[in-house]
N, CA, C and O atoms as a DFTB+ gen file, in Angstrom:
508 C
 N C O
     1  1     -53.250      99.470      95.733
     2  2     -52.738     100.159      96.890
     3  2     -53.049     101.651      96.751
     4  3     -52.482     102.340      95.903
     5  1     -54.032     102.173      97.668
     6  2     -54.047     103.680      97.753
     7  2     -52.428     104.589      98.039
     8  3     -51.398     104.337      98.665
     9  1     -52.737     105.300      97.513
    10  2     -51.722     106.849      98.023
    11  2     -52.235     107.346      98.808
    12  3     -53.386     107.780      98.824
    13  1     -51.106     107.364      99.930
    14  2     -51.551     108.255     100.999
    15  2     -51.331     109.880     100.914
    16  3     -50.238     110.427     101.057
    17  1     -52.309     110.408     100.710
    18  2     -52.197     112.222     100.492
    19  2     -52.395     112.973     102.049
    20  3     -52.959     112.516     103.044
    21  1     -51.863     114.000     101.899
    22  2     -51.837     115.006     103.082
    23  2     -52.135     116.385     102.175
    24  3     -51.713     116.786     101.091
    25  1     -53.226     116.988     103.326
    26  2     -53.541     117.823     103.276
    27  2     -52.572     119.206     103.516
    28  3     -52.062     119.500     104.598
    29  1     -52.429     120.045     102.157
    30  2     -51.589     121.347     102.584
    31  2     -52.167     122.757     101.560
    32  3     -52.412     122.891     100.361
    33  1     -52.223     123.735     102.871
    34  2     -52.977     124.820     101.865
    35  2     -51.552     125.320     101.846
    36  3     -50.464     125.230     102.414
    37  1     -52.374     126.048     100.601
    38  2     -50.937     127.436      99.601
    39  2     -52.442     128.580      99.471
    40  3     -53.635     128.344      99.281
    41  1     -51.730     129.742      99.663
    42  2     -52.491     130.724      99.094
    43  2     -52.176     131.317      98.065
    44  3     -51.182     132.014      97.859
    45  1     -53.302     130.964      97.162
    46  2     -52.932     131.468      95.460
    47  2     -53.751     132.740      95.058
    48  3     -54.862     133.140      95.404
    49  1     -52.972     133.141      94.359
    50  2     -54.297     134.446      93.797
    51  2     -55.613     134.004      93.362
    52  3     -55.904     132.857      93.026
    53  1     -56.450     135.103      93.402
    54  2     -57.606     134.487      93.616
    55  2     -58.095     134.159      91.892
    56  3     -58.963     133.370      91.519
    57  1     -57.233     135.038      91.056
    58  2     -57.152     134.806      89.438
    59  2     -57.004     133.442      89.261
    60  3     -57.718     132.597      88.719
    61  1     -55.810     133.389      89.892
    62  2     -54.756     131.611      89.503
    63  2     -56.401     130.632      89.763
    64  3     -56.986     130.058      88.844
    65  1     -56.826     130.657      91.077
    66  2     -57.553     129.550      91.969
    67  2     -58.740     129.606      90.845
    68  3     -58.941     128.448      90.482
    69  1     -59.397     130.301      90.321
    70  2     -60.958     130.585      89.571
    71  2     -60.554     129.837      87.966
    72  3     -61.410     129.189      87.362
    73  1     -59.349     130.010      87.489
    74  2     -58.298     129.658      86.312
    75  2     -58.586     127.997      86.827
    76  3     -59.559     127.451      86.308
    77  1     -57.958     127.384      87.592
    78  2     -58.038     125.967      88.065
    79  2     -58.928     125.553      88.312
    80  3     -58.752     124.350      88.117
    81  1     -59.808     125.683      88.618
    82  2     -61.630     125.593      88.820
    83  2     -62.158     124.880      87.313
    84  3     -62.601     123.838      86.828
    85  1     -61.679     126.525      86.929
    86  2     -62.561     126.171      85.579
    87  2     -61.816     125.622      84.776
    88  3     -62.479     125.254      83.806
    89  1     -60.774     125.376      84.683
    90  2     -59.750     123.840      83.739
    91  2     -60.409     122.769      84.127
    92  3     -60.892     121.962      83.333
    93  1     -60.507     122.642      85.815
    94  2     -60.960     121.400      86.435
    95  2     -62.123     120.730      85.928
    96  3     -62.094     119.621      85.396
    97  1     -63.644     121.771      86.192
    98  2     -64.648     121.571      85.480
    99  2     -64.672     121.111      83.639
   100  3     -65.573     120.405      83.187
   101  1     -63.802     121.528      82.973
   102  2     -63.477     121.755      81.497
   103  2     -63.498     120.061      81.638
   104  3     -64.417     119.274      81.412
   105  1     -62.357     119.866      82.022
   106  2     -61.958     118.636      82.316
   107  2     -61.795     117.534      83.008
   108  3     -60.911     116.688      83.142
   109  1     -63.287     117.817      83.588
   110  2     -64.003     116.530      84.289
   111  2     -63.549     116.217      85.266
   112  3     -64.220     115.322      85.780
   113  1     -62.211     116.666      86.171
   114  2     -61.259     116.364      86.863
   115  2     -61.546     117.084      88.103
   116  3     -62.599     117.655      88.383
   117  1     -60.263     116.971      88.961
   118  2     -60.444     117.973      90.024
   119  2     -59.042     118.671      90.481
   120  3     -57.893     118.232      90.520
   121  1     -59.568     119.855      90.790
   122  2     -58.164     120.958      91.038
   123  2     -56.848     120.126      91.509
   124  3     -55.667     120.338      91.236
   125  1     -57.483     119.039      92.360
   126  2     -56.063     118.418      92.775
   127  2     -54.970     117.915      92.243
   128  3     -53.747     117.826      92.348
   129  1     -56.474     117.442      91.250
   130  2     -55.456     116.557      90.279
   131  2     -54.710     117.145      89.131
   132  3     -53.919     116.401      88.550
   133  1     -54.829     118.216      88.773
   134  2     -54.643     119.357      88.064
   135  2     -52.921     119.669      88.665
   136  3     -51.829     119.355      88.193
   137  1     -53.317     120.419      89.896
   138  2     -52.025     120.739      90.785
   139  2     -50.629     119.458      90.758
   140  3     -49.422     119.659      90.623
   141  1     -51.436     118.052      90.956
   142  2     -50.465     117.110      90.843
   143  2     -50.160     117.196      89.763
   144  3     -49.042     117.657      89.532
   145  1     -50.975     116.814      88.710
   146  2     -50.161     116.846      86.649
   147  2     -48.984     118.406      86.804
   148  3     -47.888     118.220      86.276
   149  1     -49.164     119.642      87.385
   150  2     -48.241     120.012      87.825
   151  2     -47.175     120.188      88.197
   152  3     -46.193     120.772      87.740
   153  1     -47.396     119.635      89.100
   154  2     -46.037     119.166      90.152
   155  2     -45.581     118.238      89.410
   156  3     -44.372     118.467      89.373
   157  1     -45.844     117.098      88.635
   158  2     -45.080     116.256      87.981
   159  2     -44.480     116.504      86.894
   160  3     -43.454     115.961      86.484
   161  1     -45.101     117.335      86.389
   162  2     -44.487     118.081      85.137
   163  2     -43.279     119.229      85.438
   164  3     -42.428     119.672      84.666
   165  1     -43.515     119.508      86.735
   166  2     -42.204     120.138      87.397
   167  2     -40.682     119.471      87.771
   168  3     -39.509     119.541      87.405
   169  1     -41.485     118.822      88.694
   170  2     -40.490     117.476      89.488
   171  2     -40.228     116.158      88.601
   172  3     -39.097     115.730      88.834
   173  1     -40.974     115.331      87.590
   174  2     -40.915     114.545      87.105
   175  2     -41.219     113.485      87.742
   176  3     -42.158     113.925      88.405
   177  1     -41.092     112.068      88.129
   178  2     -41.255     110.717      88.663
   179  2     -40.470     111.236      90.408
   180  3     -39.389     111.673      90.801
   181  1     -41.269     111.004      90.768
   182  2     -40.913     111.108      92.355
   183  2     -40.887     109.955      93.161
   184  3     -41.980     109.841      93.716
   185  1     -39.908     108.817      93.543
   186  2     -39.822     107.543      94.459
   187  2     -41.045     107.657      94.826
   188  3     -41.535     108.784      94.896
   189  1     -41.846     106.451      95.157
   190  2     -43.331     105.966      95.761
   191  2     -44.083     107.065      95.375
   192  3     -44.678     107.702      96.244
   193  1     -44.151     107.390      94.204
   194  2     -45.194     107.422      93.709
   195  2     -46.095     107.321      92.200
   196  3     -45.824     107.723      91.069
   197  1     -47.097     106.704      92.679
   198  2     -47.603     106.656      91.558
   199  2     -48.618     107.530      90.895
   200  3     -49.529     108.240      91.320
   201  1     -48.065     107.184      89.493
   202  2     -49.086     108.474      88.309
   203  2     -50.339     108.368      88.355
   204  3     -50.856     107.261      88.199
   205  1     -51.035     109.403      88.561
   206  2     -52.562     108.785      88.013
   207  2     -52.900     108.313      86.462
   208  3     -51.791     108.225      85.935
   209  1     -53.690     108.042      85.696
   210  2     -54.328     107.654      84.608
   211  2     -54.051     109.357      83.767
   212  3     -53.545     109.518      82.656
   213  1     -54.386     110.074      84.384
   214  2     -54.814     111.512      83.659
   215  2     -53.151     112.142      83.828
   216  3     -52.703     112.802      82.890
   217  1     -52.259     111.887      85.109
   218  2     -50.882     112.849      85.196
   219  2     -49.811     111.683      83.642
   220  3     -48.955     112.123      82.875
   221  1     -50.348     110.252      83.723
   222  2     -49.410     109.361      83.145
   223  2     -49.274     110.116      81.731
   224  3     -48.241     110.481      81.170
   225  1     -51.225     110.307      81.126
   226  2     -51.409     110.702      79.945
   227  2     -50.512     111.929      79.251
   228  3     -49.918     112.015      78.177
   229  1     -50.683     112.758      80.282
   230  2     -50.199     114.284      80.182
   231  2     -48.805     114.033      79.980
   232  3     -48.269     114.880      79.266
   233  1     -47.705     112.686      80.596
   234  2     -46.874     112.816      80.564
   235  2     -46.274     112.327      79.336
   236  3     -45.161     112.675      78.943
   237  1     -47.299     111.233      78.540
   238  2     -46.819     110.665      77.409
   239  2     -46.832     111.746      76.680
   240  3     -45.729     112.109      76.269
   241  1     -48.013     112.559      76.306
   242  2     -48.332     113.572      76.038
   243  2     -47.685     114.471      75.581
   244  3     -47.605     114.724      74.378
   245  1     -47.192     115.012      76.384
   246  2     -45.290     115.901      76.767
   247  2     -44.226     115.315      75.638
   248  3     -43.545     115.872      74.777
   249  1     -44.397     113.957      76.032
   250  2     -42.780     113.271      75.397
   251  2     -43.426     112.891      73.769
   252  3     -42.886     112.418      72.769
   253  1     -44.514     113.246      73.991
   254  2     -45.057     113.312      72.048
   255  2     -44.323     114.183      71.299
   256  3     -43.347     114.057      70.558
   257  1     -45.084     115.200      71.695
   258  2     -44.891     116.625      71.210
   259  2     -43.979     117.244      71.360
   260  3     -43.908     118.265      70.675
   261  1     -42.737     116.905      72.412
   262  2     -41.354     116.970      72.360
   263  2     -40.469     116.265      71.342
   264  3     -39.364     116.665      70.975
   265  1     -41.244     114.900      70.837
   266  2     -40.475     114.058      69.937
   267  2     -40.882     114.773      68.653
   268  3     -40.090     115.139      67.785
   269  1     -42.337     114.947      68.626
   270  2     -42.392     115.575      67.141
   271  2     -41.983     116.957      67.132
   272  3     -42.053     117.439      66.001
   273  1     -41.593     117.723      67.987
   274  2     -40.703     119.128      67.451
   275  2     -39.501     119.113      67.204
   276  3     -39.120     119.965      66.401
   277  1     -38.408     118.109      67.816
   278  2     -37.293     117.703      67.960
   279  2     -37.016     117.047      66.083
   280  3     -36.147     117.312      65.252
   281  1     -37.935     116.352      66.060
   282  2     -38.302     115.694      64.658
   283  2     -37.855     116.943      63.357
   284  3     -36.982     117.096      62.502
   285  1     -38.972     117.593      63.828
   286  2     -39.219     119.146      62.736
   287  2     -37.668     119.717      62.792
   288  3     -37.250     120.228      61.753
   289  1     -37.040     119.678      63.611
   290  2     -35.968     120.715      63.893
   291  2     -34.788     119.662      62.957
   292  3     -33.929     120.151      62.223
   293  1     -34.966     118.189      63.166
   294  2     -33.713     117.674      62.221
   295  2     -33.667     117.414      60.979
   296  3     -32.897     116.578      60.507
   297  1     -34.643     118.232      60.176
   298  2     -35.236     117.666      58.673
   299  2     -34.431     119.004      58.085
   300  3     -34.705     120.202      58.148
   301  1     -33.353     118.298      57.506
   302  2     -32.490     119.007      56.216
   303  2     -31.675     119.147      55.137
   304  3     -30.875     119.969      54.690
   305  1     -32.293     117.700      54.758
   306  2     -31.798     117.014      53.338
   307  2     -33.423     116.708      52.349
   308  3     -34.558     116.550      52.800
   309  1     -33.015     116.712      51.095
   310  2     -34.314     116.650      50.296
   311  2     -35.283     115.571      50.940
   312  3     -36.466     115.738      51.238
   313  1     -34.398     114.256      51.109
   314  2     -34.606     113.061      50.912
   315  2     -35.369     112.436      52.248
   316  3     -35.914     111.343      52.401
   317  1     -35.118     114.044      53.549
   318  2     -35.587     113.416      54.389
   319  2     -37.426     114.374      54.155
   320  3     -38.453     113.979      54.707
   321  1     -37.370     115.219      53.521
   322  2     -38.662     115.822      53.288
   323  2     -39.816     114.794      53.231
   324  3     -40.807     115.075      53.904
   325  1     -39.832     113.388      52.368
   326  2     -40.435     112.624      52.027
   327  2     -40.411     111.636      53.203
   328  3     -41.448     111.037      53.489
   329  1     -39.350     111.447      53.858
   330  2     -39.851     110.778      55.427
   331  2     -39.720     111.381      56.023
   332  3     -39.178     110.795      56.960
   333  1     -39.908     112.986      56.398
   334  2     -40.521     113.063      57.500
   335  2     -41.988     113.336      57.492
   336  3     -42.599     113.305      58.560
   337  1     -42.898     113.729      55.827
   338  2     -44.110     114.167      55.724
   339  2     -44.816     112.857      55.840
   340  3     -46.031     112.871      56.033
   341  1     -44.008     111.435      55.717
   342  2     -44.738     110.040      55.841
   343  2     -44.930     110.130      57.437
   344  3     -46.030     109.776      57.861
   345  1     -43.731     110.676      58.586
   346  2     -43.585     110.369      59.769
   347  2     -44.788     111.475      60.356
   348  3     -45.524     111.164      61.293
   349  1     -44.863     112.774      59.675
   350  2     -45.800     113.548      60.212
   351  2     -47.210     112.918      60.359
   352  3     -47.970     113.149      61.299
   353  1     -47.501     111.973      59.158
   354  2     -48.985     111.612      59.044
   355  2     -49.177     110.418      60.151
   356  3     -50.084     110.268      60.969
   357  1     -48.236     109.773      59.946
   358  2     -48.435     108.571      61.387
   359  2     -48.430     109.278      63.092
   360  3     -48.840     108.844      64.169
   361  1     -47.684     110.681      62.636
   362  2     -47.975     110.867      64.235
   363  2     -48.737     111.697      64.390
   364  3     -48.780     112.309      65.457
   365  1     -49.585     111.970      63.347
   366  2     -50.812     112.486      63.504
   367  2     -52.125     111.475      63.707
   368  3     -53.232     111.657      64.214
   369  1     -51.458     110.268      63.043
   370  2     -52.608     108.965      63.035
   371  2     -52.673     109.048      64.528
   372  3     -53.653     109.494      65.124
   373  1     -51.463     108.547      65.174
   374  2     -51.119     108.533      66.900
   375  2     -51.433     109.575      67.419
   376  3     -51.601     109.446      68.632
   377  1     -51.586     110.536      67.054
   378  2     -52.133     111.542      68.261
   379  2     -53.668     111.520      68.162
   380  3     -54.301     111.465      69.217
   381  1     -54.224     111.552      67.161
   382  2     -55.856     111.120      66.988
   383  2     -55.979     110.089      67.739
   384  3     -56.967     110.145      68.472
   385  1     -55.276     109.066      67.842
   386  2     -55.788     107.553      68.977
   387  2     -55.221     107.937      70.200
   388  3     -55.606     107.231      71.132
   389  1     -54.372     108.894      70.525
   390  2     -53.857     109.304      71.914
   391  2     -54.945     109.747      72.258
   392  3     -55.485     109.224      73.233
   393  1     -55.607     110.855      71.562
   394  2     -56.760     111.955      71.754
   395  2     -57.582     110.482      72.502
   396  3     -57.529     110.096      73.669
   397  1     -58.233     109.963      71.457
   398  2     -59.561     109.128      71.805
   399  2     -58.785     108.156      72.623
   400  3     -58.306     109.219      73.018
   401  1     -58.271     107.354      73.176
   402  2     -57.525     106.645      74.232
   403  2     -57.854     107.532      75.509
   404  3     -58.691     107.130      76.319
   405  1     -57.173     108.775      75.690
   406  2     -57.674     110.059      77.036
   407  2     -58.787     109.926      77.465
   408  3     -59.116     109.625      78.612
   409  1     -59.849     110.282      75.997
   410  2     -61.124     110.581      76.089
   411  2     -61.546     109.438      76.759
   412  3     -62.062     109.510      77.874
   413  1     -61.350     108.279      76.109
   414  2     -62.182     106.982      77.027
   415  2     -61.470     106.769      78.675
   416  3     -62.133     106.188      79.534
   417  1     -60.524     107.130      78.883
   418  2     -59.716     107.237      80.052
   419  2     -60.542     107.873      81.132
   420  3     -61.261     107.353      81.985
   421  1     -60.217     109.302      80.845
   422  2     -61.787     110.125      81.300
   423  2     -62.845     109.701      81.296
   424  3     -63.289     110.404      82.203
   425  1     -63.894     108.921      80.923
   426  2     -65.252     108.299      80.424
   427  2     -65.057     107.639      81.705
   428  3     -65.779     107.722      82.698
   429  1     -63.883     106.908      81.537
   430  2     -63.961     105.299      82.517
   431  2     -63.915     105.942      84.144
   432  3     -64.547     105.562      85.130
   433  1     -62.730     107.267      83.983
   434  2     -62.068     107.453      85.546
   435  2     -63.465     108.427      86.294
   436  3     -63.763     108.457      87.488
   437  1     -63.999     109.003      85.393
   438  2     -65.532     109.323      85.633
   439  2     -66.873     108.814      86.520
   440  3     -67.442     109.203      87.540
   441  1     -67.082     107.536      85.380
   442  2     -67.716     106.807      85.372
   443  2     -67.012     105.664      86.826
   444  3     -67.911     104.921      87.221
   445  1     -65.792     105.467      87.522
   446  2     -65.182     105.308      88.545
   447  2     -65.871     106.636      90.108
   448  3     -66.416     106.364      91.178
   449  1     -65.495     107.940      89.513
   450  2     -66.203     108.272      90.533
   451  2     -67.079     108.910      90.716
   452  3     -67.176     109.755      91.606
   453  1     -68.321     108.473      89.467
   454  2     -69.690     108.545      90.162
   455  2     -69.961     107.370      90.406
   456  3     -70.859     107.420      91.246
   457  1     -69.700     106.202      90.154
   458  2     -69.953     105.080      91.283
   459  2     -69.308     104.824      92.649
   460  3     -69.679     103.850      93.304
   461  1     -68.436     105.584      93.074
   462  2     -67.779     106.123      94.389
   463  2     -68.548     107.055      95.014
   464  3     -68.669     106.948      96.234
   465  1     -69.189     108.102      94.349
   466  2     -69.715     108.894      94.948
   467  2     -71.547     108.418      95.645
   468  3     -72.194     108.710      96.650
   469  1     -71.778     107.515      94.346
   470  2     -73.310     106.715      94.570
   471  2     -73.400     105.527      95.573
   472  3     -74.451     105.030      95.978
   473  1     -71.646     105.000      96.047
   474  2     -71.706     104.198      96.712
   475  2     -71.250     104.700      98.397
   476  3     -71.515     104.091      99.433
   477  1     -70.693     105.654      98.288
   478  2     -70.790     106.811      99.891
   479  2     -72.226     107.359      99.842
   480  3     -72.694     107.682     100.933
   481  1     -72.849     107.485      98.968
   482  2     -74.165     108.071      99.887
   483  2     -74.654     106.916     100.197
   484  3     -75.280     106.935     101.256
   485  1     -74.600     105.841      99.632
   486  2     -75.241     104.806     100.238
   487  2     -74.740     104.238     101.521
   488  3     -75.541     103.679     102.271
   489  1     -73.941     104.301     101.720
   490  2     -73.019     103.973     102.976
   491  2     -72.588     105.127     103.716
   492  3     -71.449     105.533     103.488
   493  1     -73.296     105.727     104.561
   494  2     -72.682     106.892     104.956
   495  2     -71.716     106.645     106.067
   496  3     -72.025     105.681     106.767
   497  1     -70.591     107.292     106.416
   498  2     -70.252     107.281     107.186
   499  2     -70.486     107.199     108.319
   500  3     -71.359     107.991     108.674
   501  1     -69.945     106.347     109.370
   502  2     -70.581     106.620     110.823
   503  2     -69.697     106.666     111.499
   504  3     -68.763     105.882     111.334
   505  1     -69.688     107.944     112.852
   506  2     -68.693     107.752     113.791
   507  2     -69.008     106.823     115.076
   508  3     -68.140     106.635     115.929
């Protein structure tokens, strides 16, 4: 099931807009989708709607690196020194397969729309 999007301009500085561009490009993506990982990271889960592949990531993402600072902050007995430097290395194992999990995410959602894009020129629109 598509999402239905609506079109709405904001006028941003022209710093901010050139800043989002070039994240966008960085990251294979597009400003929009950028703005949405945004907004969700603002607002959180919003009724009817759904995450993309790239806002979901960002969000596990978030609740990583929130768990492992939260982690760091409760270590203060000898005994937990030795599990938490075992817990550091596994969630370093997990963030290396988070990393490459993204990466192929991207590859695939890519590789999605340049065959979208190869399959509108072939089909052009007609009114």
């Amino acid at each position: 099931m598509a999402i239905e999007r609506e079109s709405i301009n904001f006028k941003l500085p022209k710093s901010l807009t050139a800043a989002l561009r070039k994240a966008a490009r960085e990251r294979k993506t597009t400003a929009t989708e950028l703005v949405i990982q945004g907004l969700y990271h603002i607002l959180g889960d919003v009724p009817g709607v759904e995450a993309s592949i790239e806002v979901r990531l960002y969000q596990l993402e978030e609740e990583f690196f929130s768990f492992k600072e939260s982690i760091g902050s409760s270590a203060n007995h000898p005994q937990d020194e030795t599990r938490l430097s075992n817990l550091e290395g596994k969630l370093e194992a997990l963030s290396t397969q988070l990393a490459r999990f993204e990466g192929a995410l991207m590859q695939l959602q890519s590789s999605v729309n340049t065959s979208r894009s190869r399959k509108s020129s072939y089909y052009p629109q007609q009114d």
